[in-house]
C-alpha positions as semicolon CSV with decimal commas, in nm:
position;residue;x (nm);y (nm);z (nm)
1;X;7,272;2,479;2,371
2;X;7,430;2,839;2,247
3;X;7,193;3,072;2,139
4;X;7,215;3,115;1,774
5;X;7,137;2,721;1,764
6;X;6,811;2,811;1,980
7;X;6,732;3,037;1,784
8;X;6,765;2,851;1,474
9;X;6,596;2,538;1,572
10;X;6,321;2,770;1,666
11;X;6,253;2,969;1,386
12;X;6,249;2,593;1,170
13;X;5,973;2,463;1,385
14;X;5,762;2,845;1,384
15;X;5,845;2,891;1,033
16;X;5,651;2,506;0,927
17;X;5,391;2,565;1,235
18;X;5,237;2,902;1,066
19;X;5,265;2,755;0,717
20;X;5,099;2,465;0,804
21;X;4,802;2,685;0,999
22;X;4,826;2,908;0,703
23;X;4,751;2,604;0,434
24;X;4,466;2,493;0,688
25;X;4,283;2,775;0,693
26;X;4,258;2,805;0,315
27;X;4,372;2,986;0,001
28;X;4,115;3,289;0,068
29;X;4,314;3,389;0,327
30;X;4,596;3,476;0,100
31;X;4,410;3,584;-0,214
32;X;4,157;3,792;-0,077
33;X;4,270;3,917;0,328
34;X;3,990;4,082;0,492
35;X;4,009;4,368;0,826
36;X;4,049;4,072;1,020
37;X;4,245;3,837;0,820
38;X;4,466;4,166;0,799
39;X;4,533;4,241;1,166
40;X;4,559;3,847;1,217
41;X;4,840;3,824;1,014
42;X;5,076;4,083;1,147
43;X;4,963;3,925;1,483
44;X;5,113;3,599;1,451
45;X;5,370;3,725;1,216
46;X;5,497;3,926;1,562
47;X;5,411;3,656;1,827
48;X;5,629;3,406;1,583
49;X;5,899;3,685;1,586
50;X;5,843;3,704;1,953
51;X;5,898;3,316;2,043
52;X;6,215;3,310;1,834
53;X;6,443;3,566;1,952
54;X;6,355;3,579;2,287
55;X;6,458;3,250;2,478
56;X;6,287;3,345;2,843
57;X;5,964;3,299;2,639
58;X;5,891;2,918;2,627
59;X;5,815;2,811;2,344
60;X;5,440;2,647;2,480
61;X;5,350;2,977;2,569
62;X;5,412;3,104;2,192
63;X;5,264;2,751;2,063
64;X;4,931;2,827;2,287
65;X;4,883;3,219;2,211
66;X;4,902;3,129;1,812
67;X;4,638;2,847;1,875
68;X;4,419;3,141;2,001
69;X;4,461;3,349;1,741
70;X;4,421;3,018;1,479
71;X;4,104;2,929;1,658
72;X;3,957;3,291;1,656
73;X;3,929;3,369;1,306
74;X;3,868;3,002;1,218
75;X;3,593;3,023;1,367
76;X;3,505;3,333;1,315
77;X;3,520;3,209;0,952
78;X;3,318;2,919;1,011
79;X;3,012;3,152;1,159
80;X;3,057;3,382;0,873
81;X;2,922;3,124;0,628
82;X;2,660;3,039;0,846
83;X;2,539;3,412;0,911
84;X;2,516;3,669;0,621
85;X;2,509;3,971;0,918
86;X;2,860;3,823;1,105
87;X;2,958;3,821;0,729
88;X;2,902;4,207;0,611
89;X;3,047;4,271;0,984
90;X;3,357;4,085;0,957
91;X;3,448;4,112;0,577
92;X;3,231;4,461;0,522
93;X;3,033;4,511;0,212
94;X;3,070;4,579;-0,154
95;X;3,053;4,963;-0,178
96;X;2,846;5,133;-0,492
97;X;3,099;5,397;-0,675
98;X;2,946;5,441;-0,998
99;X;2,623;5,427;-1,075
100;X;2,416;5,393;-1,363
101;X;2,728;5,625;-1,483
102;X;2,741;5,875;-1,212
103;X;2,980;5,866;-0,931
104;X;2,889;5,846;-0,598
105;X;3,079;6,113;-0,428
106;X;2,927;6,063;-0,098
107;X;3,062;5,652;-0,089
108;X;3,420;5,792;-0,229
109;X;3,435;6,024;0,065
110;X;3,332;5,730;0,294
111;X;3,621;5,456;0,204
112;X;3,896;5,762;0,166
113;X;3,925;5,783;-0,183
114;X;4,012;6,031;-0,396
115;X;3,964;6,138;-0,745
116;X;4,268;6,017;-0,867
117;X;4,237;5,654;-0,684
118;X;3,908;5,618;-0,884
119;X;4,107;5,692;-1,188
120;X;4,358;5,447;-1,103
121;X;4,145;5,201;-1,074
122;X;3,970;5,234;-1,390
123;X;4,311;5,267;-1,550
124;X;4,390;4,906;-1,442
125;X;4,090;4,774;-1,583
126;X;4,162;4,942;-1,935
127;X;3,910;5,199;-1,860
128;X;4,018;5,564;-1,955
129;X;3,699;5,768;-1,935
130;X;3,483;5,720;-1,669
131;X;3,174;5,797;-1,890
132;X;3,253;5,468;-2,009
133;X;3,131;5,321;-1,695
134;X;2,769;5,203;-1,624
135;X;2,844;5,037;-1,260
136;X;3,133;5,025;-1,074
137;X;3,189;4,857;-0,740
138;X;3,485;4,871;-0,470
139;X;3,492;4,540;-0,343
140;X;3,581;4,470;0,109
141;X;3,887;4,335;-0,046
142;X;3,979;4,662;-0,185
143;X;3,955;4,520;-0,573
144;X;3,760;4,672;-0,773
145;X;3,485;4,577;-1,021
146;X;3,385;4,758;-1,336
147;X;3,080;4,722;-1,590
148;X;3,146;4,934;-1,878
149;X;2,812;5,080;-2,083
150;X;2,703;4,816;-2,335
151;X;2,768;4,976;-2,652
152;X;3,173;5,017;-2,451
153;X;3,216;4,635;-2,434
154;X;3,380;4,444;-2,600
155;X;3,277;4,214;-2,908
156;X;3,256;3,814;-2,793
157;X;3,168;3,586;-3,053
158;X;2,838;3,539;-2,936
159;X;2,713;3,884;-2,996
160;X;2,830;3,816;-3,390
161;X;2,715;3,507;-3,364
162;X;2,971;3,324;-3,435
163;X;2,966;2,947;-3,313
164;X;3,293;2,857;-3,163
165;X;3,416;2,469;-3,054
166;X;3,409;2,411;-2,697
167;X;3,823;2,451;-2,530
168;X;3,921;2,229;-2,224
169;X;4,257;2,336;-2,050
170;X;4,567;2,219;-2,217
171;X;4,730;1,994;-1,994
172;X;5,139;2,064;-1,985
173;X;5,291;1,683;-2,039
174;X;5,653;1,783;-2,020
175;X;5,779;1,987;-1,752
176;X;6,161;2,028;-1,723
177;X;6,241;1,755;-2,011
178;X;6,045;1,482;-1,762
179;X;5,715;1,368;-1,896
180;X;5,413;1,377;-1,664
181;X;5,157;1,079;-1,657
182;X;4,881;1,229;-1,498
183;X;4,788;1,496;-1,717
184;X;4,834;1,290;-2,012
185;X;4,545;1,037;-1,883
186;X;4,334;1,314;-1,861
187;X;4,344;1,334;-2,219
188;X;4,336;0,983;-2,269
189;X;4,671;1,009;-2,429
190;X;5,010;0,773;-2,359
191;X;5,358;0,758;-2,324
192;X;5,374;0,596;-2,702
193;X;5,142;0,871;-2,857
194;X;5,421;1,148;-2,680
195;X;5,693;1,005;-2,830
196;X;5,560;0,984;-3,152
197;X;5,475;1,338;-3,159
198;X;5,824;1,453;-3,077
199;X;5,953;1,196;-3,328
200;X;5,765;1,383;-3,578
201;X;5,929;1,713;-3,465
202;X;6,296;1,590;-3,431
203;X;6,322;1,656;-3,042
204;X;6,369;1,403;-2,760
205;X;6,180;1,429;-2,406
206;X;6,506;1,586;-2,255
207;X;6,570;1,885;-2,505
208;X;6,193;2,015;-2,389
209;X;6,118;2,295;-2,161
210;X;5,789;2,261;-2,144
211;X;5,524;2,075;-2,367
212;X;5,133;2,091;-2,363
213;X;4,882;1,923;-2,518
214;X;4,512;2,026;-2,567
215;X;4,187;1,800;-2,610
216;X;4,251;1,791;-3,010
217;X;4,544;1,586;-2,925
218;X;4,742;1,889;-3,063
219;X;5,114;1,935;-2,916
220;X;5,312;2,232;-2,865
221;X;5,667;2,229;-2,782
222;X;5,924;2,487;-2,621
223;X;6,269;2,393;-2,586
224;X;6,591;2,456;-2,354
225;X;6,741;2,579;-2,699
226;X;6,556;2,945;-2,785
227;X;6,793;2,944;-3,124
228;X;6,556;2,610;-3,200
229;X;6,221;2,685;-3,362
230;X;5,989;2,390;-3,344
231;X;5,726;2,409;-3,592
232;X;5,368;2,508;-3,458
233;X;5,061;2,184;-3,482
234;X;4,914;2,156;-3,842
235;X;4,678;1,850;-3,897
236;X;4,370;2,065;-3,773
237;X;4,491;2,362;-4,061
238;X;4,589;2,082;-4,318
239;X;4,281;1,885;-4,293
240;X;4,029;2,200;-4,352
241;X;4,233;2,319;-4,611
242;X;4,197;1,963;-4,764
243;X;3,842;1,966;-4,730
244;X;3,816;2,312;-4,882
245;X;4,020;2,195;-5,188
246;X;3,786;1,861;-5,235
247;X;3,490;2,066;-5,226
248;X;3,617;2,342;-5,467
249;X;3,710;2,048;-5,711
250;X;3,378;1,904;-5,670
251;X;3,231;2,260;-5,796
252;X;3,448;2,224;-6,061
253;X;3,415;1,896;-6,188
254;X;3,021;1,991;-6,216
255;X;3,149;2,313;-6,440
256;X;3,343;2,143;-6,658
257;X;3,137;1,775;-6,689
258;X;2,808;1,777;-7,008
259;X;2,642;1,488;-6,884
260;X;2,340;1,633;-6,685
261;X;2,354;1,313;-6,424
262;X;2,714;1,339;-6,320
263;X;2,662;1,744;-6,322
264;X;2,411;1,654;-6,040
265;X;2,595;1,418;-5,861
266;X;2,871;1,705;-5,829
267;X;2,688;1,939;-5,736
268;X;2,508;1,773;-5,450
269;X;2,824;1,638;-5,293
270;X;2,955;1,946;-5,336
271;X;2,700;2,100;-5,148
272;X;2,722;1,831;-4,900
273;X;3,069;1,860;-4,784
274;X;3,034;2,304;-4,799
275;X;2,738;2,187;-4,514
276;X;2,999;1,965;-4,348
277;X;3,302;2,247;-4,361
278;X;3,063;2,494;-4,220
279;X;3,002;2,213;-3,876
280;X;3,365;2,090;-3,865
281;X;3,544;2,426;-3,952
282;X;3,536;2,620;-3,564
283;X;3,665;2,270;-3,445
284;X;3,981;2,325;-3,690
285;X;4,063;2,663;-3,690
């Protein structure tokens, strides 16, 4: 067999053999890389290299040193869950580098970083003025995590109280103009119920992009065509502003009405449905 074709046929088979040890051992691996995961990488990065360039290597030699180095931090891994110490030892700790607002110079000098690193970081996380910061932590993974001072956070809707309706996750059921079953069962939504939704907008299946639905059953459409402009979902909008309009009527009805027992009957409906706006209205905005 030449070489080139050796070579070739090799790199295939090392190229699917790492991926598939790769998958095994887990996403975590790839998000967050430890020391070891680090050094373990570039390991059987080289021994792959190694096995396919150089033919007086057989290949069960390559195949039996990259089971080693699988098996190591595998189970290295697996001990780590069992054993908080092999844990801190193998993935280090979380270091402290603010504190109750005050740097800790003595832990900044200890990982190697500088001034100007510790302002980088806070940069990323939109953090311009480190007096801003009540606790700050620089994580084994070299992320790092910030807790700004309370009165520097930012407003959620539960600290206006402000009741909100529960989200799911849209589900996207269109993906390159081909409808997708599965996420549309999640939703308890069909083929039929698609369709008619892009009958009401004009488009077929194959003009769209992309398409997702949420848990309000409320579509949202992006076509191949970027001159198109498909109109954004507005039963939820329609239906509030509906029930706005029916109670505002109601208010005025009981204005405009002399007979005491209808001016009553009005009124309380009137106040009825402003009770019922005020439940339904986070669900339709």
């Amino acid at each position: 067999m030449p070489d080139w074709l050796n070579i070739f046929f090799r790199s295939i088979f090392l190229v699917f053999t790492l991926f598939l040890l790769t998958k095994f051992l887990g996403k975590k691996h790839i998000s967050q890389l430890s020391i070891f995961d680090y050094i373990n990488g570039f390991v059987l990065g080289g021994i792959g290299a190694i096995i396919t360039v150089h033919r007086d290597v057989p290949v069960l030699h390559g195949l039996i040193a990259i089971l080693v180095w699988f098996i190591i931090p595998f189970s290295i891994d697996y001990l780590a869950l069992k054993s908080k110490r092999i844990r801190d030892f193998v993935q280090g700790k979380s270091t402290v580098i603010i504190q109750d607002g005050k740097i800790m110079e003595e832990n900044l000098k200890k990982e190697f970083f500088s001034t100007d690193d510790l302002l980088v970081h806070l940069r990323e996380k939109d953090i311009f003025h480190v007096a801003d910061v009540e606790f700050a932590l620089l994580e084994p993974t070299g992320k790092f995590s910030v807790l700004p001072k309370t009165e520097k956070q930012p407003l959620t809707a539960k600290s206006l109280n402000i009741k909100l309706a529960p989200k799911k996750e849209p589900q996207t059921v269109i993906m390159d103009g081909k409808m997708l079953l599965e996420p549309l069962a999640n939703l308890n939504l069909n083929p039929a119920w698609l369709e008619t939704e892009l009958a009401k907008l004009n488009v077929t299946i194959e003009n769209v992009f992309l398409a997702q639905a949420d848990s309000d059953s409320q579509l949202t459409v992006d076509l191949y065509d970027d001159k198109l402009a498909v109109p954004n979902p507005t039963e939820k909008p329609l239906l509030l502003a509906t029930l706005k309009k029916t109670q505002a009527d109601l208010e005025l009805y009981a204005l405009e009405t002399e007979n005491e027992q209808s001016k009553k009957l009005y009124q309380d409906n009137a106040k009825r449905l402003e009770e019922a706006i005020t439940l339904v209205e986070p669900y339709l905005q």
